[in-house]
PLY file of the C-alpha trace (Angstrom):
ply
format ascii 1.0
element vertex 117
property float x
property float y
property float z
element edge 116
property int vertex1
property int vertex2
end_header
-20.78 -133.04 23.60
-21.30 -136.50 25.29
-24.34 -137.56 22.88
-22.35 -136.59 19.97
-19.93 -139.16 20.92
-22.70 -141.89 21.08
-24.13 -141.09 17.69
-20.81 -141.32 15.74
-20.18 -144.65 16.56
-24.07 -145.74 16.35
-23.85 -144.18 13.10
-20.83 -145.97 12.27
-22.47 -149.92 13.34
-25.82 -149.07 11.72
-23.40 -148.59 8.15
-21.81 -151.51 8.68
-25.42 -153.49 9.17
-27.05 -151.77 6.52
-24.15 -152.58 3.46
-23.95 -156.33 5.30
-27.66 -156.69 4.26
-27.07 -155.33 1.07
-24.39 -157.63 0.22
-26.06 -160.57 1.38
-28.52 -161.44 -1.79
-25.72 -160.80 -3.71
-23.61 -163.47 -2.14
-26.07 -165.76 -1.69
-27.05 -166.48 -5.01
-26.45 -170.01 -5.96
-23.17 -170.60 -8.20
-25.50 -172.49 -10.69
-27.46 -170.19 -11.66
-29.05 -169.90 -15.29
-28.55 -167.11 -17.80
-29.74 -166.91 -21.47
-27.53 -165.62 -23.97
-29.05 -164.92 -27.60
-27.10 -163.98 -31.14
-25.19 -165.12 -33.77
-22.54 -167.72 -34.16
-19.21 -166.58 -34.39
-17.56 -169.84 -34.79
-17.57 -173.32 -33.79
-14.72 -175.55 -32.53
-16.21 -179.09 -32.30
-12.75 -180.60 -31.36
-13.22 -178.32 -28.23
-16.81 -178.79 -28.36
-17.17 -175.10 -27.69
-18.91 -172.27 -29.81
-19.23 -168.22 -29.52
-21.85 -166.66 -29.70
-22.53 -162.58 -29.76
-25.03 -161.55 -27.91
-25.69 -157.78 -28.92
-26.46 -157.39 -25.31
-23.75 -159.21 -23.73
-20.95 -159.31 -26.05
-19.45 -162.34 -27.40
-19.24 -165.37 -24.99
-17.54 -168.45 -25.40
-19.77 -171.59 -24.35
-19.03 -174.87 -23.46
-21.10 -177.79 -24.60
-21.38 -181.46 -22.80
-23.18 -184.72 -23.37
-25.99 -183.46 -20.74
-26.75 -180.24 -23.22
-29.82 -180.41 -24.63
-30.41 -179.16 -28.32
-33.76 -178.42 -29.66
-34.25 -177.21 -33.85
-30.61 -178.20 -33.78
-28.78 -181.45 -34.92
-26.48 -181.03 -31.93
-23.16 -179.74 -32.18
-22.26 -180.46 -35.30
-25.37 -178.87 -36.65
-24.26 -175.44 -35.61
-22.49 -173.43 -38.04
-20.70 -169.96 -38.01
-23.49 -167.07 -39.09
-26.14 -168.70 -37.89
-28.68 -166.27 -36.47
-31.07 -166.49 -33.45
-29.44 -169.20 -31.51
-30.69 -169.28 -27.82
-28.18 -171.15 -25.17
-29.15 -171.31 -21.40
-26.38 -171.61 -19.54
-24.68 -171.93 -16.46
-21.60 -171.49 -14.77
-18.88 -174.09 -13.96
-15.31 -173.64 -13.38
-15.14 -170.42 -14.77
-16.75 -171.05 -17.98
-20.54 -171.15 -19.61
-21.53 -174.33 -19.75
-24.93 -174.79 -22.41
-27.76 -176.77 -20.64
-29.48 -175.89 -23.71
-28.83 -174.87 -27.37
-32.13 -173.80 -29.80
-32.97 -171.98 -32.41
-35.41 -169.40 -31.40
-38.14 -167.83 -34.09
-39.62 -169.95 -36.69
-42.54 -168.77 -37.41
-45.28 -170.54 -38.88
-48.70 -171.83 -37.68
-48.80 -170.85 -33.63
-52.10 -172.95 -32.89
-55.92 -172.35 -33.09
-57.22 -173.53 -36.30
-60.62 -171.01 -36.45
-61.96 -172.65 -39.43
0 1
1 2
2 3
3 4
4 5
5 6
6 7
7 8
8 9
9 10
10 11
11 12
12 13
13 14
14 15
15 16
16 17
17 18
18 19
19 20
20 21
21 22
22 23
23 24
24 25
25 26
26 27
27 28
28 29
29 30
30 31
31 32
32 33
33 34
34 35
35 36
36 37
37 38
38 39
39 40
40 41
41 42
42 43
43 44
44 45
45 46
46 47
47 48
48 49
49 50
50 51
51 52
52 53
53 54
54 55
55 56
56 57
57 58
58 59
59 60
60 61
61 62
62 63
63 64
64 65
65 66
66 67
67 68
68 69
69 70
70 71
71 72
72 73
73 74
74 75
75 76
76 77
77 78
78 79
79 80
80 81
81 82
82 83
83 84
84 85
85 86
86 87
87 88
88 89
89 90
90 91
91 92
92 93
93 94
94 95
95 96
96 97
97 98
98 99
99 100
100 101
101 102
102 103
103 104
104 105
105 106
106 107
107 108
108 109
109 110
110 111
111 112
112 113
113 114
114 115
115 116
């Protein structure tokens, strides 16, 4: 009887470790970090300087744009318009909301490099 009441309570402090370290990655990853979203534009409020975008993997996510974001294939804000299709925007999170460090249009095509001739 007297080791079972040892174990319980060693059992008990080696949970609480174990889901501590678990937790810990989770908690510790920086607030700023960068996610990718990828879809089509829903719409575009340039007075708000905001646009949605559906990702078919994410949903539709409202993002924020600033004087920092960078656009490439794109004549900034005003050069996105609602249906356009394959727009990448890294992002990142501030005050609650996506913020785009950059906007692009991904795809193209074209000639990739190497000219064999």
């Amino acid at each position: 009887m007297r080791s079972s009441h040892k174990i319980i309570p060693l059992a008990v402090a080696v949970a609480v470790v174990v889901a501590g370290v678990a937790a810990a990655p989770a908690a510790a990853a920086p607030a700023t970090a960068l996610r990718e979203f990828e879809g089509t534009v829903v719409s575009v409020n340039r007075d708000a300087r905001t646009f949605r975008l559906r990702d078919s993997e994410r949903g539709t996510v409202r993002i924020h744009v600033n004087r920092l974001t960078r656009y490439e294939r794109i004549a900034g804000l005003g050069g996105l318009e609602r249906g356009m299709r394959n727009i990448e925007a890294t992002v990142r999170r501030s005050d609650g909301r996506w913020v785009a460090r950059e906007v692009e249009r991904s795809g193209g095509g074209g000639q990739h490099g190497g000219d064999d001739d």
